[in-house]
Backbone as CSV, one residue per row, in Angstrom:
resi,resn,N_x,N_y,N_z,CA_x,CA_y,CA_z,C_x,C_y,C_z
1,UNK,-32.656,20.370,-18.663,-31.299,20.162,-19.122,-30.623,19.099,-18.259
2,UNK,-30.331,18.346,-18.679,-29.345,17.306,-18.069,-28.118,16.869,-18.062
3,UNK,-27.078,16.670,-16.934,-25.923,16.926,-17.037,-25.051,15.914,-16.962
4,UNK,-24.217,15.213,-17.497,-23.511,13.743,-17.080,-22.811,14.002,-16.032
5,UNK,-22.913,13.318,-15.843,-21.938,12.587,-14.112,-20.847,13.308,-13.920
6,UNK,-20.120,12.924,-15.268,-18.174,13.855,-15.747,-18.379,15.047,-15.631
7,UNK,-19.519,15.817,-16.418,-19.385,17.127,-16.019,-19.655,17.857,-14.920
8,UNK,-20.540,17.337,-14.237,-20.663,17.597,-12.777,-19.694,17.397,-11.904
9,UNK,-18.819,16.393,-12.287,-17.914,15.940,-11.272,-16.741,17.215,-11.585
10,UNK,-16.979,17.451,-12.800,-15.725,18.180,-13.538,-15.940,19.856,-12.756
11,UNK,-16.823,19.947,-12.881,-17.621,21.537,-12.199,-17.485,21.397,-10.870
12,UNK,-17.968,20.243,-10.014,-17.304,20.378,-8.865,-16.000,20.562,-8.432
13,UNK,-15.142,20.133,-9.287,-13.527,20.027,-9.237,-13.388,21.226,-9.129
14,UNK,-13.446,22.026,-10.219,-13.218,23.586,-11.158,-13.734,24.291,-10.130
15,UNK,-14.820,24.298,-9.108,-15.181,25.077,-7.991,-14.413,24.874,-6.721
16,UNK,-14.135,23.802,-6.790,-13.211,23.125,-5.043,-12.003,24.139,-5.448
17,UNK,-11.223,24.274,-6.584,-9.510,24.853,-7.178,-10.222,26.060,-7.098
18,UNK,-11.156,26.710,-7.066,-11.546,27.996,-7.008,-11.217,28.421,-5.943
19,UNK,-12.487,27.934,-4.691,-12.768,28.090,-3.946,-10.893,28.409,-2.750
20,UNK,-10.518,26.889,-3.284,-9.208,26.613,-2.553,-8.437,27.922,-2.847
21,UNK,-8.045,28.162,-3.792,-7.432,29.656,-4.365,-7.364,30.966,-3.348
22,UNK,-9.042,30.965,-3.891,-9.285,32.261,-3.276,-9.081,32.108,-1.444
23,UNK,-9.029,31.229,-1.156,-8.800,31.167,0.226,-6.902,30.544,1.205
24,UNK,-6.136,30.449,-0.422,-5.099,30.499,-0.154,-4.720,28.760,0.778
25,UNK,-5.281,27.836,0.642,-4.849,26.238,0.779,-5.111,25.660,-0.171
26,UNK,-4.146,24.323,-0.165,-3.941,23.857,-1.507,-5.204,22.537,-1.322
27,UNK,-5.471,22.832,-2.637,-7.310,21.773,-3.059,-6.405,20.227,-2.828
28,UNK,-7.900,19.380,-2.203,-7.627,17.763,-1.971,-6.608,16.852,-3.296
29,UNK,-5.770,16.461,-3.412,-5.437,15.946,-3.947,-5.695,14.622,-4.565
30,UNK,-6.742,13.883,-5.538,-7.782,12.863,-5.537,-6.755,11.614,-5.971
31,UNK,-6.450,10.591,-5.369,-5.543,9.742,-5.525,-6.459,8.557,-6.176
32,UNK,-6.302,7.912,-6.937,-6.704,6.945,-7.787,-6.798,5.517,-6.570
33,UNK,-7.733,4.940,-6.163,-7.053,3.771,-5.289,-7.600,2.445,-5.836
34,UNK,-6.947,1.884,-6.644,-7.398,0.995,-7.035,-6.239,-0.295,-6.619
35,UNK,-6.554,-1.487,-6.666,-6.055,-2.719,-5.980,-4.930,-3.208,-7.257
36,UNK,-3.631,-3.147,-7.302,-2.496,-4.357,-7.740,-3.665,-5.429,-8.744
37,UNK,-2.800,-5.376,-10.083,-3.692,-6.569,-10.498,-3.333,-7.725,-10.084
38,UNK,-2.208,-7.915,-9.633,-1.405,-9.245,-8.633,-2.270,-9.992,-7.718
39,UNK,-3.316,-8.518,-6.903,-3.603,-9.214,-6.415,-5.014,-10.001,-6.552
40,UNK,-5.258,-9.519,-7.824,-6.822,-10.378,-8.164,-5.864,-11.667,-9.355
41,UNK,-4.652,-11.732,-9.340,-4.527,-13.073,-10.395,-4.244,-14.003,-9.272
42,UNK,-3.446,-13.688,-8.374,-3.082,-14.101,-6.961,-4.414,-13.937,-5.671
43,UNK,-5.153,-14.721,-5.847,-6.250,-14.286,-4.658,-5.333,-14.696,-3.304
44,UNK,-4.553,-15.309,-2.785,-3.773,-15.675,-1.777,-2.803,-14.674,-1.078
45,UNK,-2.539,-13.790,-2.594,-1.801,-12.962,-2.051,-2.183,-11.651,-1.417
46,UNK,-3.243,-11.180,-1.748,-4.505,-10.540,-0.904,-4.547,-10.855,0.053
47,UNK,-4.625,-12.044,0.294,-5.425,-12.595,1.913,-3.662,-12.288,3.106
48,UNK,-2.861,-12.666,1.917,-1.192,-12.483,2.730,-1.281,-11.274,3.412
49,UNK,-1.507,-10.220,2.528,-1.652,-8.668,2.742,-2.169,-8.100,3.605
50,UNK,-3.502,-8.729,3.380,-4.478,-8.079,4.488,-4.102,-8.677,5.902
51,UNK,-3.763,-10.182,6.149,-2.902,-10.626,7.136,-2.386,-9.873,7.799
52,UNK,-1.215,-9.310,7.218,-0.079,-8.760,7.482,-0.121,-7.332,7.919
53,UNK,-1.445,-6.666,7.308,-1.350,-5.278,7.361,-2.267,-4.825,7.203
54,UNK,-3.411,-5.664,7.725,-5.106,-5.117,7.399,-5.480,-5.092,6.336
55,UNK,-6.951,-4.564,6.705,-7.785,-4.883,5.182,-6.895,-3.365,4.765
56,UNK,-6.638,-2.309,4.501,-5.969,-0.962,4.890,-4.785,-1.402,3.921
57,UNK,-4.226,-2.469,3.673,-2.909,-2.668,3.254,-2.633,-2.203,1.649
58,UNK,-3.382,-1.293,1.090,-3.141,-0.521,-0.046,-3.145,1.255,0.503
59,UNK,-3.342,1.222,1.436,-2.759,2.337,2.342,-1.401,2.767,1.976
60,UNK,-0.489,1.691,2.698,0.999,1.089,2.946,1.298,0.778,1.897
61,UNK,1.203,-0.206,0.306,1.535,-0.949,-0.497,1.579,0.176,-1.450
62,UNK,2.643,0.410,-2.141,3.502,1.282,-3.335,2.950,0.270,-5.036
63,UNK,3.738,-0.655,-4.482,3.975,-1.302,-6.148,4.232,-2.782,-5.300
64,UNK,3.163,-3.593,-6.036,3.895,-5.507,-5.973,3.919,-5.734,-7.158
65,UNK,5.716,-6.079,-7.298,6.197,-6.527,-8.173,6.189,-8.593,-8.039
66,UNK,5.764,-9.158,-9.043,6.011,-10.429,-9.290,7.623,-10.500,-9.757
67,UNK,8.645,-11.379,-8.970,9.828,-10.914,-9.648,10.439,-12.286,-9.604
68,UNK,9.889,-13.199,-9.214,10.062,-15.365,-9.252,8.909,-15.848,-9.559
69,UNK,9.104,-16.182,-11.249,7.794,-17.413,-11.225,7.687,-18.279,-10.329
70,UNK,8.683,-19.072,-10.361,8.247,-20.768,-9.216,9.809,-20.721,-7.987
71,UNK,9.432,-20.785,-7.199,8.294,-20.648,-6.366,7.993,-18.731,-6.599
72,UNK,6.753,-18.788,-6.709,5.626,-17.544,-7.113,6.612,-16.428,-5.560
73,UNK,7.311,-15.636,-5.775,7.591,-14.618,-5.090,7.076,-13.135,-5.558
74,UNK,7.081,-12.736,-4.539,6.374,-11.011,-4.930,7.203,-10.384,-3.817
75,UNK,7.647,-9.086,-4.607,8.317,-7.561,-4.009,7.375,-6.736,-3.490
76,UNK,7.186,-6.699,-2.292,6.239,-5.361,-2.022,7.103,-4.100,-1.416
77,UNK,6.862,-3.162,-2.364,7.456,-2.289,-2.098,6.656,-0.973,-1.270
78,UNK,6.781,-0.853,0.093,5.987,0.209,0.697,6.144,1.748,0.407
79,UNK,4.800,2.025,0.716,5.020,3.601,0.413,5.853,4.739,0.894
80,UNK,6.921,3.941,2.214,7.689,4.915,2.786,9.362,4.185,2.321
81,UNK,8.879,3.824,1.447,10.698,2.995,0.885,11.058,1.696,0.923
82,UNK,10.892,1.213,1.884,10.816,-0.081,2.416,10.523,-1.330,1.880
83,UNK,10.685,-2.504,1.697,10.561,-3.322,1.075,10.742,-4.889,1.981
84,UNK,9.879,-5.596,1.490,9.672,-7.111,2.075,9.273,-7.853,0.746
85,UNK,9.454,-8.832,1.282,9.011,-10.008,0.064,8.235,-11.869,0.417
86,UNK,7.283,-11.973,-0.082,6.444,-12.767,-0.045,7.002,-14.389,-0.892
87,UNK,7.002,-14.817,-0.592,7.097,-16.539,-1.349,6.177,-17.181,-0.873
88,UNK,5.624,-17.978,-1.951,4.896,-18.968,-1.611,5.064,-20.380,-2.126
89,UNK,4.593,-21.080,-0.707,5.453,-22.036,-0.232,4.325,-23.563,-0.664
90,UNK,3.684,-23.268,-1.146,2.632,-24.662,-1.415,1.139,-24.680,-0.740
91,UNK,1.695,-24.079,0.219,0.804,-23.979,1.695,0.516,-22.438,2.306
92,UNK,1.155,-21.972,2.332,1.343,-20.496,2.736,2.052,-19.402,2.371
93,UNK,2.932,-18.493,2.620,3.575,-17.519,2.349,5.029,-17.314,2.986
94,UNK,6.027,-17.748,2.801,7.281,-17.239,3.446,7.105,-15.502,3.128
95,UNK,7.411,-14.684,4.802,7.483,-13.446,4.484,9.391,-13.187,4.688
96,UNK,10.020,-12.491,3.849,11.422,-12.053,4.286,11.011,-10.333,4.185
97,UNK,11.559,-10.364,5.378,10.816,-8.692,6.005,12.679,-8.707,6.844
98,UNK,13.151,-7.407,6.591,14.679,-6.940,6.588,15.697,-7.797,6.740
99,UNK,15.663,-8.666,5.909,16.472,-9.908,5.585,16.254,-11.657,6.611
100,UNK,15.297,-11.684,7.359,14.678,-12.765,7.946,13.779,-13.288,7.593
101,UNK,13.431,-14.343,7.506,12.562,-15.168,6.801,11.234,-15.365,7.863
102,UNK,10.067,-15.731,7.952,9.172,-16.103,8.530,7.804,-16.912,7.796
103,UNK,7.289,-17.762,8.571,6.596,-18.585,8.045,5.280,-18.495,8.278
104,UNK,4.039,-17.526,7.264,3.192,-16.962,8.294,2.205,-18.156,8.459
105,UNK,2.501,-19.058,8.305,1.417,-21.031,8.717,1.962,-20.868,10.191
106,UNK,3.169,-20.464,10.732,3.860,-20.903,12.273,3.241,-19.732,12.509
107,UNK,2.519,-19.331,14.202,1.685,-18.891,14.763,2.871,-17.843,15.165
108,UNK,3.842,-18.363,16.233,4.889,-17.712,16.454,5.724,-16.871,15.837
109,UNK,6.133,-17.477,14.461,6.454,-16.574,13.225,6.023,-15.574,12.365
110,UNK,4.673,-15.928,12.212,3.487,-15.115,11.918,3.584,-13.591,13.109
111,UNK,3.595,-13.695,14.283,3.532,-13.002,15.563,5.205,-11.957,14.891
112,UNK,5.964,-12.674,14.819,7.483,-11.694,14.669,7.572,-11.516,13.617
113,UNK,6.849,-11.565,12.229,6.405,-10.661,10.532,6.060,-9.642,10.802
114,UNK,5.316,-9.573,11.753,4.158,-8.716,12.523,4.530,-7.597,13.201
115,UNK,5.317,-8.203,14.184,6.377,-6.871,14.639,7.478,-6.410,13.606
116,UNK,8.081,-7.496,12.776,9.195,-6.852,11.839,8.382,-5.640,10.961
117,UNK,7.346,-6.047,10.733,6.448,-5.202,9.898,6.204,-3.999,10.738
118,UNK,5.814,-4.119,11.696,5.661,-2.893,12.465,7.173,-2.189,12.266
119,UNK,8.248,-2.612,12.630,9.456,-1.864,12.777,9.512,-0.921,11.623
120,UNK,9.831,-1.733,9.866,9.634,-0.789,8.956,8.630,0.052,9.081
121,UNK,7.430,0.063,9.688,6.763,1.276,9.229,6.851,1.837,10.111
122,UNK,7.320,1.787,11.575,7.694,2.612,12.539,8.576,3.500,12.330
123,UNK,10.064,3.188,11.988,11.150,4.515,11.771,11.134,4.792,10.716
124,UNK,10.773,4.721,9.638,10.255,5.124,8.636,8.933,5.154,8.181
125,UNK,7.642,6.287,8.851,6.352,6.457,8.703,6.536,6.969,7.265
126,UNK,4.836,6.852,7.191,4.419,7.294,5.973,3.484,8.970,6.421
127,UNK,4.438,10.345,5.993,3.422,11.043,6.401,2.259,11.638,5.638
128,UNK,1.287,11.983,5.997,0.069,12.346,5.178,-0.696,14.280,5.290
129,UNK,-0.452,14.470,4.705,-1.185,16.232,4.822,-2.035,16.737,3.671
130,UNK,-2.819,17.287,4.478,-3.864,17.630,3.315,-4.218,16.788,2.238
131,UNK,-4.375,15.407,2.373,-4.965,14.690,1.627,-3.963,14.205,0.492
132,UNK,-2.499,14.578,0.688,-1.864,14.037,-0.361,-0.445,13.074,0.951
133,UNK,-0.201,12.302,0.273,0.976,11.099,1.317,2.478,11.492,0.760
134,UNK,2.928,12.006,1.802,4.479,12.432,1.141,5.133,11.291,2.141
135,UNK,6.416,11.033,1.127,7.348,9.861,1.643,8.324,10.618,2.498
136,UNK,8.704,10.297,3.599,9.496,10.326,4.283,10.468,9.867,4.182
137,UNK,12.043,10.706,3.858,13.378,10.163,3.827,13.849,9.499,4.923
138,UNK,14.855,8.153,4.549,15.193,7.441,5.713,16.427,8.063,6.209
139,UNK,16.525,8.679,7.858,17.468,9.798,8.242,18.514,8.971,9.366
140,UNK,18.184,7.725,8.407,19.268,7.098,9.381,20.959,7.119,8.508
């Protein structure tokens, strides 16, 4: 007898919600992770990302919105609320990360995206339990 893939996968599921039950914690929560189509029409803007926030940066990344054809800008909206925005500049990427602009071609500028970026995800983390990512309200 042979079994497809789905149903096996499906029977494993149906046993994990069992199992979890009877032992009173709540079963893994299976999150879909698939990549922004932005960023396969935009290959540049990938490379911005991962820049900015590791290869990891669909970790962090909620929703990129395209929201300026020319010059090509994108909304990235993070998973703990937060928001920055990308332009591109001919050459590179203007990042505006909490209303400052930076130029990630300037080495120096690139360096303070970097920390601005750190700041948003510093006082406002993203926390994670049991396999599912709950957003953290901003308690400022």
């Amino acid at each position: 007898m042979k079994i497809k893939k789905s149903e096996l996968q499906d029977m494993v599921s149906r046993a994990i919600e069992k199992v979890s039950k009877s032992m009173d914690i709540a079963p893994p929560v299976k999150k879909e992770r698939t990549d922004h189509y932005l960023v396969y029409k935009f290959p540049t803007l990938k490379n911005a990302l991962t820049s900015l926030l590791g290869e990891q940066y669909m970790d962090f990344v909620d929703v990129i919105d395209w929201v300026v054809p020319r010059p090509s800008t994108f909304k990235v909206d993070l998973q703990n609320g937060e928001v920055f925005f990308l332009k591109w500049t001919g050459k590179s990427y203007q990042a505006q990360i909490a209303g400052k602009r930076y130029n990630t071609a300037v080495v120096s500028e690139y360096q303070q995206a970097l920390e601005a970026l750190g700041e948003l995800l510093k006082y406002n983390p993203i926390k994670r339990t049991q396999g599912k990512v709950l957003v953290m309200t901003d308690s400022r």
